[in-house]
Each structure stands twice: as structure tokens, then as C-alpha cells.
C-alpha angles and dihedrals in degrees: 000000000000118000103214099143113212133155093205128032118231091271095070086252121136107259113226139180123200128196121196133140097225113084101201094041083057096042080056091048095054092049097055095047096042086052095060098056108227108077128074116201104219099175144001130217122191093190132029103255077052098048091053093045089053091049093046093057101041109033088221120201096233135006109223103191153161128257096219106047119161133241090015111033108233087258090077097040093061094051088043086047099052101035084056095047114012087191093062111103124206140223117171116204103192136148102242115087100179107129092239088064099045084039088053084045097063094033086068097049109281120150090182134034113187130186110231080222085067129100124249094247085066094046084055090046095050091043094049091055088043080061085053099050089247123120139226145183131196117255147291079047125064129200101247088059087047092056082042088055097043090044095056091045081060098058093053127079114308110271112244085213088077088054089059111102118236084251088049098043089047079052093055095060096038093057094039082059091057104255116148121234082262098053084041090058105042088049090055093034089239120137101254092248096066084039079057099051092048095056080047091062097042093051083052098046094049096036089238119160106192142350094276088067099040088051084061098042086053088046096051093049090052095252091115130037096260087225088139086251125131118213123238115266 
């Protein structure tokens, strides 16, 4: 691939990248974009390592990109993202409208939080105020509940979730998706006993005793669809 960053493509349009793991949603997605005419879609992800990595080589504008993305949740990806490319805005389209997971999502660095149930008028809308720097959430919700609602989770006790490690955090949602220490390893080219301790240290940090209840911590945080199924092992 090639790694020209650019925030706009020769023809004065704004460049994007989308990463869902879904093909035909982002073949939607792209659609949609490409039709309005001012949008150029430079790269596709279809999981979250590969959606930083992405984002690390093309500098893209805007990060359009699912809540739920395997092998590293949409959370991280924003952080890795931005940490990559600063410049890179981003908007998360994701199923879950509970305010914890839109305030999480602007914690980490959203400017827009769409529901997959909205129109496309409202996705271009969200994405042309993240343009401007403004934010938006799809209704019923508004932003100002969503920074209440941030402002009182601070006040309570510190979330073990912010003392998990970027690796670690890239191991939680392995494992939650079912991926042994081996596979773990192999994804992150680590050796499976480091991909072990590292499970080790996320199940301590968490307070979390076997798989079952590291598969409901996962769900409850959105890295997971929270459909009450556990993954194979």
C-alpha cells in the first residue's frame, strides 16, 4: 500500500479510510461517501490492528469506523489512530446507544457517534461537523448528556480499563473473541508464553477469574456484541 499522507486527494475532495468488518456494510459506506462528492475513500480495514496500521500509512482526513472491530475494539483504535496521525479525525458508527459507550467514545478522541439504525443524511451530517471540530451524537442522546455523563464517571473510582497497556489491551479482545494464547501470539508476533502472561496480567488487573467473565467484561465495554453469546475457546 502505498503511504502518501494527505488530508485531501488531488481533486480538492476530503480523503477517508473505513474500517468495518463487515464488506458489504463498507461497500455501503463507500457508496455513500463517493456519491456526495466530496469524500475519497484511500484505504479499507476489515479489523482494528489493521485499521491503525491503515491510518499510520495514509494520514487519512477522517476515520469512519465501527464500534465492535475485532482483534483490537474501536476504543483503541481511536487512541492508536490518533496517536499515528493527529490530523486524522474521527466518526464511530456502532450498534450500542447507551451514554458509557458515546462518553468512552469521546474520551478517546471521537468528534461523531452514530447509531448503524440512522439515515445517511444523519452519517454526512456527523462527519461535516466532525470537519468543523463540533460533535454530534445520534438521538435520542445529545452531547451535553454525553460530557454529564463523562464528568460524573470521573468522579467515581479510577477504571481499571485505563491501567491496561495498548498490547494488553490488543490481548483482551483477542482472547474475548475466542483466540488461544498461540493464535494471540502469532497475530501480535509475540512467542505464546508472553501472549500468556499477558492474559495473566489482564485477568489481574480486571479482577477477572476465567474466560466466561472476561468475555462479559469485553461485552459490557462494547468490544463484543453484547448478544449473551460466548465465543468458542
Amino acid at each position: 500500500m502505498s503511504a502518501r499522507p494527505s488530508s485531501s486527494s488531488p481533486g480538492g475532495r476530503i480523503t477517508v479510510a473505513l474500517a468495518e468488518d463487515h464488506k458489504v456494510v463498507r461497500e455501503g459506506l463507500r457508496r455513500i461517501l463517493e456519491a456526495s462528492g466530496e469524500f475519497t475513500i484511500i484505504g479499507e480495514a476489515g479489523d482494528g490492528i489493521a485499521a491503525v496500521d491503515l491510518v499510520a500509512s495514509t494520514r487519512p482526513r477522517l476515520l469512519v469506523l465501527d464500534m465492535g472491530l475485532p482483534r483490537l475494539g474501536g476504543l483503541e483504535v481511536i487512541r492508536q489512530a490518533r496517536r499515528a496521525s493527529p490530523e486524522t479525525l474521527a466518526v464511530v458508527l456502532s450498534m450500542h446507544d447507551e451514554p458509557s459507550h458515546v462518553a468512552e467514545a469521546f474520551e478517546a478522541g471521537a468528534l461523531g457517534y452514530v447509531v448503524k439504525e440512522a439515515g445517511t443524511d444523519e452519517l454526512l451530517q456527523a462527519i461535516r461537523l466532525a470537519l468543523t471540530g463540533r460533535r454530534h451524537v445520534s438521538p435520542p442522546l445529545d452531547v451535553k448528556t454525553v460530557i454529564e455523563h463523562a464528568r460524573r464517571a470521573r468522579e467515581k473510582e479510577p477504571d481499571p480499563y485505563d491501567a491496561l497497556t495498548p498490547r494488553e489491551r490488543a490481548v483482551l479482545q483477542m482472547a474475548a473473541e475466542g483466540l488461544t494464547s498461540k493464535a494471540i501470539g502469532s497475530r501480535l508476533g509475540i512467542s505464546h508464553r508472553t501472549a500468556e502472561t499477558h492474559r495473566a496480567r489482564v485477568a489481574k488487573k480486571l479482577g477477572l477469574r476465567d474466560r466466561t467473565a472476561l468475555v462479559r467484561y469485553a461485552m459490557t465495554r462494547g468490544l463484543l456484541p453484547h448478544d449473551g453469546e460466548i465465543p468458542p475457546a
